[in-house]
N, C-alpha and C positions, 0 to 999 in steps of 0.2 A: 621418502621425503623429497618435495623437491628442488633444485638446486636453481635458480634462475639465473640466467645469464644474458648477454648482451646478444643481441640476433642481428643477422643483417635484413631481416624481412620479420613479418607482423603478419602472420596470415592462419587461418586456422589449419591444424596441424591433425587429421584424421587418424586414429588411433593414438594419438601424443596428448600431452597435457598442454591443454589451454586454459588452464585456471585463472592467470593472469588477464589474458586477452579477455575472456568473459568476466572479469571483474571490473577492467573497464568498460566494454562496452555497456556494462547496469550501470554504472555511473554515466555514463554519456548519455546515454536516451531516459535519464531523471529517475531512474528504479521503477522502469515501466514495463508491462512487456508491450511492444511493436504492432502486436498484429490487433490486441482486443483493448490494449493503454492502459491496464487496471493495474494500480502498485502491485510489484511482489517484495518479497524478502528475497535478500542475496543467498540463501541455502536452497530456494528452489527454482532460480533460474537458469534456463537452457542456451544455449547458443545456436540460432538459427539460420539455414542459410534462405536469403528471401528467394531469391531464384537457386531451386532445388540441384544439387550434385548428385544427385542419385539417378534422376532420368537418363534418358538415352543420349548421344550424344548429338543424334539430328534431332531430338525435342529441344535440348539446351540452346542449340544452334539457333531455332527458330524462336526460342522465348528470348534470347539476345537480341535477335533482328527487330519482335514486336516491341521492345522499350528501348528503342534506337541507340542502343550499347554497341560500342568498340568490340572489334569479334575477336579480338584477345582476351574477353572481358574475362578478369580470374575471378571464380567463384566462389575462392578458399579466402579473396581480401576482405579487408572491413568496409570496403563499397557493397558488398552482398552480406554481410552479418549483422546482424541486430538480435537483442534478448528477448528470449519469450518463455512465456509460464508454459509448465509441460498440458496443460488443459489445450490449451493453441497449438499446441506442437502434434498433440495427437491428432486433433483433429482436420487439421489442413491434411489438403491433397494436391497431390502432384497435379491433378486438373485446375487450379488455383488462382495461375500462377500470369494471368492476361489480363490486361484493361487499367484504368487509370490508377486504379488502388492501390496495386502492386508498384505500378510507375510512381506514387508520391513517394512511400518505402522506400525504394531505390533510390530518391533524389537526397530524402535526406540520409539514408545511410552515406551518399558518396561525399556531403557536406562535411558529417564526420570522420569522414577518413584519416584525414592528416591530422587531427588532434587524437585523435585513439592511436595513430603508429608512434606519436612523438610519444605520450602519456604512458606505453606502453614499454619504449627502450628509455624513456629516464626511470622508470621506475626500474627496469631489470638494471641499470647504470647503479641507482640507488640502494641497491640490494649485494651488490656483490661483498660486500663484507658479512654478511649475515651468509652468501652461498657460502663461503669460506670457512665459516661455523659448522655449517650442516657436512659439507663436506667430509669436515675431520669426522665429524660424527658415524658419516657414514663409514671411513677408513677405520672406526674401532675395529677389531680382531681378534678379540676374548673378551669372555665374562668381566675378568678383570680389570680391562679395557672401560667396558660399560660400565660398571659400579665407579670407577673412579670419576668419572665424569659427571656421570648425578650428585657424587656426593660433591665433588668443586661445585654443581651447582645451587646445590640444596644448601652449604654454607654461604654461596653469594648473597641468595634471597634473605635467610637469617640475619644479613646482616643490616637490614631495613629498620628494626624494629625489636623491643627490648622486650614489648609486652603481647606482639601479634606474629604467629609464627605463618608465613607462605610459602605454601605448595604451588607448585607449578602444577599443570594439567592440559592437555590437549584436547580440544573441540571440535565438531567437523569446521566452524568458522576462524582458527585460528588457538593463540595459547591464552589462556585464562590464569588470574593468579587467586590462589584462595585460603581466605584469612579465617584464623583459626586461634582462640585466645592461647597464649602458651602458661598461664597462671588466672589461677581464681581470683576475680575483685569485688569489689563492695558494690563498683559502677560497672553496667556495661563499658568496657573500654571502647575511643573511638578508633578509626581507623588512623592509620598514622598519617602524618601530612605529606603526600603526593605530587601534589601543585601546589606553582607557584601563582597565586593570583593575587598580587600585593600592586598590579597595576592601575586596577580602579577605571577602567577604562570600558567603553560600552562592550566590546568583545569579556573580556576579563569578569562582567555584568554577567553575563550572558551564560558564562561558563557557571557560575554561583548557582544562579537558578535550575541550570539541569541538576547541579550536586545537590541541591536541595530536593528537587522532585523527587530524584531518584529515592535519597532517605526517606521524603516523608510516603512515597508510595508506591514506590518504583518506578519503570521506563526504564527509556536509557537516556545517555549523555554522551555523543562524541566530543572530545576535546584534541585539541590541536599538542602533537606533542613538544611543540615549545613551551607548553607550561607546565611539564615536569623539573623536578626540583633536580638539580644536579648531583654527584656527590661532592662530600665534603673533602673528603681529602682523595687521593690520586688510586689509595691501595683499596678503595669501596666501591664496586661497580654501580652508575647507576640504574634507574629501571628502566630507562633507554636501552642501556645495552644487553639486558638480561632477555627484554623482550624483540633486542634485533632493530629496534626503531631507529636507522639511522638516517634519514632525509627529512625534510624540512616538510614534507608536504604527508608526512607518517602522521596517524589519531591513535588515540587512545579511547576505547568505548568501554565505558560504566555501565553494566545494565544488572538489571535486577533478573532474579530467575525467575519466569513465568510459570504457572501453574494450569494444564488445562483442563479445558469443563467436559464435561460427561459429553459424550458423540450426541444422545439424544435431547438436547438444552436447544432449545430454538429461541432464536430471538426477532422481533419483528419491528420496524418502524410501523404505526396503524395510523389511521388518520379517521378519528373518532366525533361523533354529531354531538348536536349539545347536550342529547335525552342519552346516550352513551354505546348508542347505534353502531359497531364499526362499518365503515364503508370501504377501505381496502386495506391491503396492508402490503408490504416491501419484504424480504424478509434480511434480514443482516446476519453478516459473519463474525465472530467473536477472535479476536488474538487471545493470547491466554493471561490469565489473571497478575496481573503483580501487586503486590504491598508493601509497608514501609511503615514508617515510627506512626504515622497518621491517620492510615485507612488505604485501602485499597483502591486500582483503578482498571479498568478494561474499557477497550476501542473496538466500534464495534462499527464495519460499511456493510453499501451493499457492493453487488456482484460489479457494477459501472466503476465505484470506485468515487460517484459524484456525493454521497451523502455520507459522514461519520459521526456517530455519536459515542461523545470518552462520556464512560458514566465513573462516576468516582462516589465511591459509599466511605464516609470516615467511621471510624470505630468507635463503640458505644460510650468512651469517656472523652470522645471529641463532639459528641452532640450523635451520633447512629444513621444520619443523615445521608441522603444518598442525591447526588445533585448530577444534571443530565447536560450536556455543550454539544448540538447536535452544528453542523458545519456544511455547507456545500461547496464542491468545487464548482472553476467557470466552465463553462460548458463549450466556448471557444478550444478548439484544434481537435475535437472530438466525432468520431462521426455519428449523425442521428441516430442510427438506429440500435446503437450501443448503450445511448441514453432513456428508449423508449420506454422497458421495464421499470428503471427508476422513476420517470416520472407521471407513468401510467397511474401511478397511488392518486397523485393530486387531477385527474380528469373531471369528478364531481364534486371539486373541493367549494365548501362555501364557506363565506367569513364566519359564522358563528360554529365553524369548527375547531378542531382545536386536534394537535399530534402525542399521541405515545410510543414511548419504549415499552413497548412489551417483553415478558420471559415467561416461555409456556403459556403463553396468553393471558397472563400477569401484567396486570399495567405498575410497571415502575415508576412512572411519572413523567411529565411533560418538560421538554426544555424549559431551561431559563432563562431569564432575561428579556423577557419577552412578555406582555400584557394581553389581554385577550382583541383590542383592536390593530396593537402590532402584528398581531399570529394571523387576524384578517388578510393584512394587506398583503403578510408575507404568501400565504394561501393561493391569494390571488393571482398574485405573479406568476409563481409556482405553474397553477392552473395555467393561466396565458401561456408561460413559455413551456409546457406540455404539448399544447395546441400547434403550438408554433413549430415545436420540433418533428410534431409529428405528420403537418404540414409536409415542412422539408422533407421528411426521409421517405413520405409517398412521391413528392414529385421527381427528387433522387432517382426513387424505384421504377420511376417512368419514363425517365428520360434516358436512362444509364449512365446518368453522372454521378458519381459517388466523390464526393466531397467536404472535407469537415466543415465542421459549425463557422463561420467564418468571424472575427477577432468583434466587430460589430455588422449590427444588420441594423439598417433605417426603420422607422416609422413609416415608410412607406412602403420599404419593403415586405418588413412583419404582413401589413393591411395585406397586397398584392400575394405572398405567400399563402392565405389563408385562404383567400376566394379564389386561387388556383386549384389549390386542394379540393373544393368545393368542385369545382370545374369537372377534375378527373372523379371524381363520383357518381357526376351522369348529374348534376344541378345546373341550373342556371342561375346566373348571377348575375346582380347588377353593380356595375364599377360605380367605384366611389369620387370619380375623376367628371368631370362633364364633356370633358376634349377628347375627342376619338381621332389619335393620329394614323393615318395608312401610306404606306411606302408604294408609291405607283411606278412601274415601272415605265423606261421614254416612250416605248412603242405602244404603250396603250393608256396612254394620256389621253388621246381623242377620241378613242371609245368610252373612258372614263369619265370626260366633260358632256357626252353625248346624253350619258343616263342621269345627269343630274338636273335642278327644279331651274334652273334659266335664274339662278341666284333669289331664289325661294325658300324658305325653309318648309322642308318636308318628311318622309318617312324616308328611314335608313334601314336594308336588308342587303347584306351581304352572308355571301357563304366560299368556306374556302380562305380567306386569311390567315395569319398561322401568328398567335397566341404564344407568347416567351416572356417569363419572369426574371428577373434579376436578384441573385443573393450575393452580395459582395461582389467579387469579382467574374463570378458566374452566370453564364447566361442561360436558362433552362430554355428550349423549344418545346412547347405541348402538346402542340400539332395543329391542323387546321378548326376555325370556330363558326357557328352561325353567328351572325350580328344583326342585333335589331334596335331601333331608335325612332320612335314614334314621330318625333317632331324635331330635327336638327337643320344646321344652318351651316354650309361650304366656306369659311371664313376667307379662305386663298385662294378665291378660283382666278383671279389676275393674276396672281404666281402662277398657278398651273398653267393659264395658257401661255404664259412665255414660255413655261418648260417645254409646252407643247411645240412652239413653235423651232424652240433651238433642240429640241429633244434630250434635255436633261434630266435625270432622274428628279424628283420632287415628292413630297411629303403633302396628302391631305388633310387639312387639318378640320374637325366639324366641330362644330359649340352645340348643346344641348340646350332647348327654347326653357327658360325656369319651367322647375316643375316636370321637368322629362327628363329620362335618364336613359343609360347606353345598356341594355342588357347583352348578355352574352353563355353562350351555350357550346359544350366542345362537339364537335362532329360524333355521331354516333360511332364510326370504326375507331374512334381513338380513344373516346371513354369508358378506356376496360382498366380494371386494378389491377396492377401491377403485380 
């Protein structure tokens, strides 16, 4: 058992116990893991270091110098730790571990530094009377020793409740208490009263409604343990103390016991035609079952983490009914191509389609709340920002920028992303712009004015310019383009020739005659897939 104390340092401790430190850091990075972003549960999170401790110590040397780190940099702090699912843990390599992806990692683990060090010695601050508990526990010394001790505590807990007897038990996540009627009744007896929620207040609200779910179907409920009941007089400990809970910033979690399904149960989001065609499908992972006084309910994503659907089936004297709340995440701070698989389903989606939950290739039914020209639009979207992403994570892949989905992208940039993509395909395209700007450098302004129509509108061919989109804050290069414009017009050539004359940089700017447009083609040596 372990005894936590006050540290002068916060660092991870190789062969030691870091329970703590990995408990904050899943709470700090949102109960993600770091490397792939997909929720985990806190029983199967790892603690990773982002730039590896294992390498040599001239690799380590040199992966510090590549992400312009302090050559002190410690490996073992919370500037280099972040949580990851063991699926990401296996599979990273020590060859990894260079170029901008690892450098975002880095940037925000060192954001969180100082709130994980502080987060970590108040809570060991907040513990010390509970270490003092364990403690004693551990200086027991005989049989006798230990039996006296369960039973002081097996009479404290007795002392909750006249008609529900609780056992204490230990869990890999901590200690559970578990009720057990101690006398036969007419009524299910309810559980005894725990909290206090006589405040009426939107937190207080809030708290109601998980107690409620959890009965009528399970989940869970964290609650804040300030709204445990105190005891009533001085010589009754309360369940504060029994379970250790002594700071202000301690929960208390209600959950229901899950039940899991057979290894071979598949479940699938499909995305089904009107005649009942499927056309793709997702496939989804299931938590395990829970229930309650109501019916039942299971949550079910895919692998990204961007799609869930709670299905909740009530029990046959609530109607037998089984009703589907399928949910997207935003898709901002994500990187594309983490997203691709999920919304590969929607690539040939059309509005008189429509989405199931499948089981075993059992259609359960379609979400709710949603009408068959709502489910259009939504489709569509879907479709679009498929396009869009997949857009981005080819030009990403070509450029070697690897950067998330950025918080919004313009209407004009979506447009520009898409006929980039188109670009790196080996397509020509024609912009949707009629203004063709060129950045001419000073020295060759007057060979520049030499080859054009004497202020004529005429044919435009260049070869060699170099072609760069814009997503957010991003600027992708795509390399050099052909350009061709059948009939344009030099709108600045008076600008140019002053640039000429004082030799300043300057910007061409051409207009497209109505009815003509700017096509554009990327150079043969740079239109390969990534």
């Amino acid at each position: 058992m372990t005894i936590y104390s006050i540290v002068d340092d916060v660092r991870y401790r190789p062969g030691g116990d870091n329970g703590l430190l990995r408990h904050v850091l899943f709470e700090e990075w949102q109960s993600r893991c770091y490397w792939c972003e997909t929720p985990m549960l806190f029983a199967t999170v790892e603690i990773d270091h982002i730039l590896p401790h294992t390498v040599t110590a001239a690799h380590l040397t040199d992966l510090i110098s590549q992400h312009d780190l302090p050559a002190d940099f410690d490996v073992h702090a919370p500037a280099n730790l972040a949580p990851i699912c063991g699926r990401c843990n296996r599979e990273k390599s020590n060859n990894r571990f260079a170029g901008t992806l690892v450098s975002g990692k880095l940037a925000r683990a060192a954001k969180k530094q100082d709130r994980v060090i502080h987060r970590v010695l108040a809570f060991a601050a907040a513990n010390q009377r509970s270490a003092q508990a364990v403690a004693a526990d551990q200086a027991l010394r005989s049989p006798a020793e230990v039996l006296a001790r369960v039973r002081m505590l097996t009479e404290r807990v007795q002392a909750f409740s006249e008609t529900w007897r609780q056992d204490i038990a230990t869990t890999t996540d901590g200690v559970a208490l578990l009720y057990t009627p101690k006398i036969a009744a007419q009524a299910a007896p309810g559980l005894p009263p725990l909290f206090d929620l006589s405040a009426g207040d939107a937190a207080t609200a809030a708290v109601e409604r998980g107690l409620r779910e959890v009965r009528d179907y399970g989940q869970a409920v964290v609650i804040d343990a300030r709204y445990l009941i105190p005891p009533t007089d001085n010589d009754t400990p309360s369940i504060a103390e029994v379970l250790g809970l002594t700071g202000p910033d301690d929960h208390v979690l209600i959950a229901a016991v899950g039940t899991q399904l057979d290894p071979a149960t598949t479940f699938q989001l499909t995305l089904v035609t009107a005649d009942g065609t499927v056309r793709d499908r997702l496939p989804l992972h299931a938590n395990p079952i829970t229930s309650g006084q109501r019916g039942a309910r299971m949550v079910l994503c895919d692998d990204s983490g961007l799609f869930t659907a709670r299905l909740q089936a009530e029990h046959p004297d609530s109607g037998g009914s089984i009703t589907i709340d399928l949910t997207s995440e935003r898709m901002a701070g994500r990187y594309p191509y983490r997203l691709l698989a999920a919304l590969r389903l929607f690539r040939d989606a059309e509005p008189t389609d429509r989405l199931e939950v499948r089981l075993n290739d059992c259609s359960l039914g379609t979400p709710v709340d949603n009408d068959a020209e709502q489910m259009g639009q939504i489709l569509l979207a879907l479709r679009y920002d498929g396009e869009l992403i997949a857009a981005l994570d080819r030009i990403q892949a070509h450029t070697g920028q690897r950067f998330p989905v950025p918080e919004e992208i313009t209407a004009a940039e979506r447009a520009d992303l898409l006929l980039a993509a188109r670009l790196l395909d080996g397509q020509a395209i024609t912009l949707t712009d009629d203004v063709l700007t060129i950045t001419v450098k000073p020295e060759a302004i007057d060979a520049f004015l030499q080859g054009q129509h004497k202020d004529q509108p005429g044919e435009l061919r260049m070869l060699g310019a170099g072609y760069s989109v814009t997503c957010g804050t991003h600027r992708m290069k795509l390399g050099p383009v052909a350009i061709r414009a059948p009939h344009v017009a030099l709108i600045n050539i008076g600008e140019m020739r002053v640039a000429a004359r004082t030799k300043a940089p300057v910007k061409a700017h051409y207009q497209c005659l109505p009815g003509s447009r700017i096509v554009v083609q990327l150079s043969p040596l740079h239109a390969v897939r990534a």
